[in-house]
SEVO-597470 format. One line per field, with one value per atom (N, C-alpha, C, O): residue number from 0; atom name; chain; residue in three letters; x, y, z. Coordinates in Angstrom, 2 decimals. Example, Ala and Ser with C-alpha at 12.3 -4.5 7.8 and 13.67 -1.06 7.14 Angstrom:
<atoms>
seq 0  0  0  0  1  1  1  1;
atom N  CA  C  O  N  CA  C  O;
mol A  A  A  A  A  A  A  A;
type ALA  ALA  ALA  ALA  SER  SER  SER  SER;
c1 13.19  12.30  13.20  14.24  12.85  13.67  12.90  13.41;
c2 -5.69  -4.50  -3.30  -3.32  -2.25  -1.06  0.03  1.14;
c3 7.80  7.80  7.80  8.46  7.08  7.14  7.87  8.04;
</atoms>
This chain:
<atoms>
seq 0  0  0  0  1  1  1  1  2  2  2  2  3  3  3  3  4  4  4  4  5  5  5  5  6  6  6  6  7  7  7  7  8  8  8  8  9  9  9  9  10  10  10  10  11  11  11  11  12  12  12  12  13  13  13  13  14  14  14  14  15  15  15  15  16  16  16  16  17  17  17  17  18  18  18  18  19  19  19  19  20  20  20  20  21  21  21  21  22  22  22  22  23  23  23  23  24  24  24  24  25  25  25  25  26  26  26  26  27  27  27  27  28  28  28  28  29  29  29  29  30  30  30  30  31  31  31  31  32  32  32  32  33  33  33  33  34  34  34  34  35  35  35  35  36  36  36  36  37  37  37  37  38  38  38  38  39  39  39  39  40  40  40  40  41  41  41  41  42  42  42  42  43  43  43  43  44  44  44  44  45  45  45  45  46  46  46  46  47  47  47  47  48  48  48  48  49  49  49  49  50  50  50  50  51  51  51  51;
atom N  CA  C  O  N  CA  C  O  N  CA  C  O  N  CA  C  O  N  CA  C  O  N  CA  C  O  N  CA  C  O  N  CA  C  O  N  CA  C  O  N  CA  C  O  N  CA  C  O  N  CA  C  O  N  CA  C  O  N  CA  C  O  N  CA  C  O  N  CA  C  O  N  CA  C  O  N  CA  C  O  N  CA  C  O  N  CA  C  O  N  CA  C  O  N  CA  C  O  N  CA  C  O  N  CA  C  O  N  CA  C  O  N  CA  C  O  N  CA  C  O  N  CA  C  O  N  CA  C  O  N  CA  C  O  N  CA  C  O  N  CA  C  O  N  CA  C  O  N  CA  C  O  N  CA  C  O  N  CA  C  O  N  CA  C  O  N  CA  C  O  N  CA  C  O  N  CA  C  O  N  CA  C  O  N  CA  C  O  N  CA  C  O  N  CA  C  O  N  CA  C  O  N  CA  C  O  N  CA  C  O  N  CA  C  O  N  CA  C  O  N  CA  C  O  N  CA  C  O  N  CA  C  O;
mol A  A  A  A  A  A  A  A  A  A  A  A  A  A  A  A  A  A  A  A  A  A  A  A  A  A  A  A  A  A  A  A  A  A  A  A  A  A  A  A  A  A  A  A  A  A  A  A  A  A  A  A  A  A  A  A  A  A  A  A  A  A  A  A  A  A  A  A  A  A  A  A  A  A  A  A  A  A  A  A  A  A  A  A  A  A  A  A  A  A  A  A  A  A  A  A  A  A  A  A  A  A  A  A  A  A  A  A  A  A  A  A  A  A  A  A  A  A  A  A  A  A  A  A  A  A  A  A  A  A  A  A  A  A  A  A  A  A  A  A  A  A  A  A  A  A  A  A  A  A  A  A  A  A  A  A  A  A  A  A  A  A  A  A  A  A  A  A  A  A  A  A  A  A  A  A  A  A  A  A  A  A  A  A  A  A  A  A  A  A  A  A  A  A  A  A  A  A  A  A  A  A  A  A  A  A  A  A;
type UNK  UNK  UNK  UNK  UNK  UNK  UNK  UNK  UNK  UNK  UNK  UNK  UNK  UNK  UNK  UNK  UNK  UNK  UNK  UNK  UNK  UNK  UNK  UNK  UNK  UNK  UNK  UNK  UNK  UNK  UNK  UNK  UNK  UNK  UNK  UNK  UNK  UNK  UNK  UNK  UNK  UNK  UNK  UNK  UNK  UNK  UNK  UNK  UNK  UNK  UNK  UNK  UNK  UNK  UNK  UNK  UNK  UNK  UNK  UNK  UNK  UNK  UNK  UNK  UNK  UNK  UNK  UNK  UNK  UNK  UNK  UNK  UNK  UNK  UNK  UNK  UNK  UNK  UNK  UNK  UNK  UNK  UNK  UNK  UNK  UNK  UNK  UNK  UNK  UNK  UNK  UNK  UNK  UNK  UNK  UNK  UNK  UNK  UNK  UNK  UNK  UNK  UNK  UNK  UNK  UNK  UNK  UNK  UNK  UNK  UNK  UNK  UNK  UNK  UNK  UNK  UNK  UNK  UNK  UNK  UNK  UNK  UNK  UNK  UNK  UNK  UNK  UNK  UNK  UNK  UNK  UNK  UNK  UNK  UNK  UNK  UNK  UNK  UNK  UNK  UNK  UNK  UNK  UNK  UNK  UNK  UNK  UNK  UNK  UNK  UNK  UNK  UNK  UNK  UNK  UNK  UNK  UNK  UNK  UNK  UNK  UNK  UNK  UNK  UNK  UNK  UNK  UNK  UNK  UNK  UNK  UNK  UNK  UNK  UNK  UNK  UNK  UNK  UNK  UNK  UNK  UNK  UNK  UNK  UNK  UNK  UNK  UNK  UNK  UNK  UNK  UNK  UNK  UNK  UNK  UNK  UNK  UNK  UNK  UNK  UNK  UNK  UNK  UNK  UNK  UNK  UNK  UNK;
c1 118.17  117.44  118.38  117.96  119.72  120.16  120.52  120.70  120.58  121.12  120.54  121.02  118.69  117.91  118.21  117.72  119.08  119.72  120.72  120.99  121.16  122.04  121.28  121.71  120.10  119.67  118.53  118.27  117.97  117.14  117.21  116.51  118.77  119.54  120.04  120.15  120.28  121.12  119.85  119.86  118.43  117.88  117.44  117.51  117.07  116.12  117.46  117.07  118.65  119.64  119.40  119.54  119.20  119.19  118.23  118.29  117.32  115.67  115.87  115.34  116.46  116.70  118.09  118.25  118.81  119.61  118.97  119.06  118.33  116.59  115.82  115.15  115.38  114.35  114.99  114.32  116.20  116.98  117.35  116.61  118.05  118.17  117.07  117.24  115.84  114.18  114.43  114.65  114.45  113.87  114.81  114.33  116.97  117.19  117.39  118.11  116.14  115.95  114.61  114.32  114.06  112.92  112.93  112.45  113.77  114.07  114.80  114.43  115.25  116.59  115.80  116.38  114.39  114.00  114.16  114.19  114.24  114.73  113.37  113.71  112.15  111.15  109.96  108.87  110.51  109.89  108.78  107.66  109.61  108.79  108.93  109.87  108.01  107.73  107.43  107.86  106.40  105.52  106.58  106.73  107.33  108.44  109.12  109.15  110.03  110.67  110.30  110.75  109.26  108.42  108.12  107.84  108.12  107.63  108.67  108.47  110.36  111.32  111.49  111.77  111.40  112.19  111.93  112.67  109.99  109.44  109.42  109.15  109.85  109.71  110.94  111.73  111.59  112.29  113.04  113.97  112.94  113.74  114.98  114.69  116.25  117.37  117.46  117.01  118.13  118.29  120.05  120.60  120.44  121.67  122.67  123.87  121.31  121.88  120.90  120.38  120.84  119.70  119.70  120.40  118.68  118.57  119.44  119.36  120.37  120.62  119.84  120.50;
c2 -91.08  -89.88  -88.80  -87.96  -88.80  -87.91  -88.03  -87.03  -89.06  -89.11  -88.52  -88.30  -88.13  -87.79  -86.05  -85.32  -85.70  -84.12  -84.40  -83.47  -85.78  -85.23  -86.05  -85.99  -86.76  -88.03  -86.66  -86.81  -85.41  -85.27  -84.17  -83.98  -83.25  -82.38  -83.55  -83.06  -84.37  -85.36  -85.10  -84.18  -85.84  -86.29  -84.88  -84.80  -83.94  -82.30  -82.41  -82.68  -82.30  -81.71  -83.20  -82.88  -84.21  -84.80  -84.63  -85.02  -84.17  -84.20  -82.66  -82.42  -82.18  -80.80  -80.76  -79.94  -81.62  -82.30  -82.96  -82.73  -83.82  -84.07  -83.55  -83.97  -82.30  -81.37  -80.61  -80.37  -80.16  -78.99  -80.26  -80.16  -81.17  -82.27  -81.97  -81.53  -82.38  -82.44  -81.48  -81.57  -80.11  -78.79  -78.82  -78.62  -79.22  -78.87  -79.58  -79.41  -80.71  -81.28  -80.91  -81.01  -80.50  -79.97  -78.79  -78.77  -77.64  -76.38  -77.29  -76.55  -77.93  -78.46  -79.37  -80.43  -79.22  -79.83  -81.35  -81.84  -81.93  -83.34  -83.90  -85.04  -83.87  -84.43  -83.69  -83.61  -83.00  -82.58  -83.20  -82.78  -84.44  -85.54  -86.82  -87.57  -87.17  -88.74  -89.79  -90.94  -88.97  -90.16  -90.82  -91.93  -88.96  -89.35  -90.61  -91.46  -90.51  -91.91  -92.87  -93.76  -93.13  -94.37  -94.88  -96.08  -94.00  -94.74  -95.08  -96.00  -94.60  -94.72  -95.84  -96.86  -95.99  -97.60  -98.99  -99.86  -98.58  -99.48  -100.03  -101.09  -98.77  -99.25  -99.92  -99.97  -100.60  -101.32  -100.39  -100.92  -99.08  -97.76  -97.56  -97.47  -97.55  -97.00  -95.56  -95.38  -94.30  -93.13  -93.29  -93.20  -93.46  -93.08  -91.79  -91.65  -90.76  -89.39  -88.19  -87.21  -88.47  -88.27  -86.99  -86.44  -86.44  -84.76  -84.29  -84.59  -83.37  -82.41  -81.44  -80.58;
c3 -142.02  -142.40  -142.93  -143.73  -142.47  -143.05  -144.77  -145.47  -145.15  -146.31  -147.37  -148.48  -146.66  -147.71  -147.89  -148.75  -146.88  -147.11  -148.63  -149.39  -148.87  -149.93  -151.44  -152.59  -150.96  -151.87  -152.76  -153.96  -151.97  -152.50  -153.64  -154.64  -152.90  -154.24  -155.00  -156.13  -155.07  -156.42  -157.00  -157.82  -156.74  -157.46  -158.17  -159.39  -157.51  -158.18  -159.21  -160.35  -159.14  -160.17  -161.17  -162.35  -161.07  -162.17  -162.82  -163.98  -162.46  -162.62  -163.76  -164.85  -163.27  -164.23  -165.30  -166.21  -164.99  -166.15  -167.33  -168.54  -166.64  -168.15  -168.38  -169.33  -167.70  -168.21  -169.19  -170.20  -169.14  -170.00  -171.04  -172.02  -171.13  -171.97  -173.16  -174.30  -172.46  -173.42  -174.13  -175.34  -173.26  -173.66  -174.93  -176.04  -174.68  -175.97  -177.33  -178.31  -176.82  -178.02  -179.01  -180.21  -177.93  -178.61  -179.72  -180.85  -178.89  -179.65  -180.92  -181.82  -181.34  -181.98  -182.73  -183.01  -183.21  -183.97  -184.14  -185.27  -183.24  -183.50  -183.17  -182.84  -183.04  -183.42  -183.83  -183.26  -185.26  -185.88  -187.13  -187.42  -187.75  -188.66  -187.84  -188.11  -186.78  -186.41  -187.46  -187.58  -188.32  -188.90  -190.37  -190.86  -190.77  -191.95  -192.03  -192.92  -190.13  -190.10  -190.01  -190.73  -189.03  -189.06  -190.27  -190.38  -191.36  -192.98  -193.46  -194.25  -193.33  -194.01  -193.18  -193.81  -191.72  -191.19  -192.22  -192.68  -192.33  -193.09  -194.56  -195.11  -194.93  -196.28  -196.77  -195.83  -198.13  -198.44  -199.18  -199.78  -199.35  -200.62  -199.10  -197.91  -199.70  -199.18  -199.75  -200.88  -198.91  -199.68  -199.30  -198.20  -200.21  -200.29  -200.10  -199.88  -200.34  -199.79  -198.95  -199.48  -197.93  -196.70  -197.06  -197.91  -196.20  -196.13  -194.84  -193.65  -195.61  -194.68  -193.13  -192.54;
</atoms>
């Protein structure tokens, strides 16, 4: 029983290591066009010079 004194801060701090993770991907625009890429995986056109 004691271990859950140290099992249960690991887990809250990891748990908020991936919440802030999300959060700064979210602000950071990184899934802003889903559907864009999903069409570029598919299609057979290479862009040789991506968007900035």
């Amino acid at each position: 029983m004691q271990i859950l004194a140290y099992l249960i801060p690991i887990s809250l701090f990891l748990g908020g290591v991936g919440l802030v993770a999300f959060i700064y991907t979210v602000r950071s625009d990184q899934y802003s066009d889903p559907d864009g890429d999903a069409q570029r995986i598919l299609s057979g056109q290479y862009d040789d010079k991506p968007k900035t």
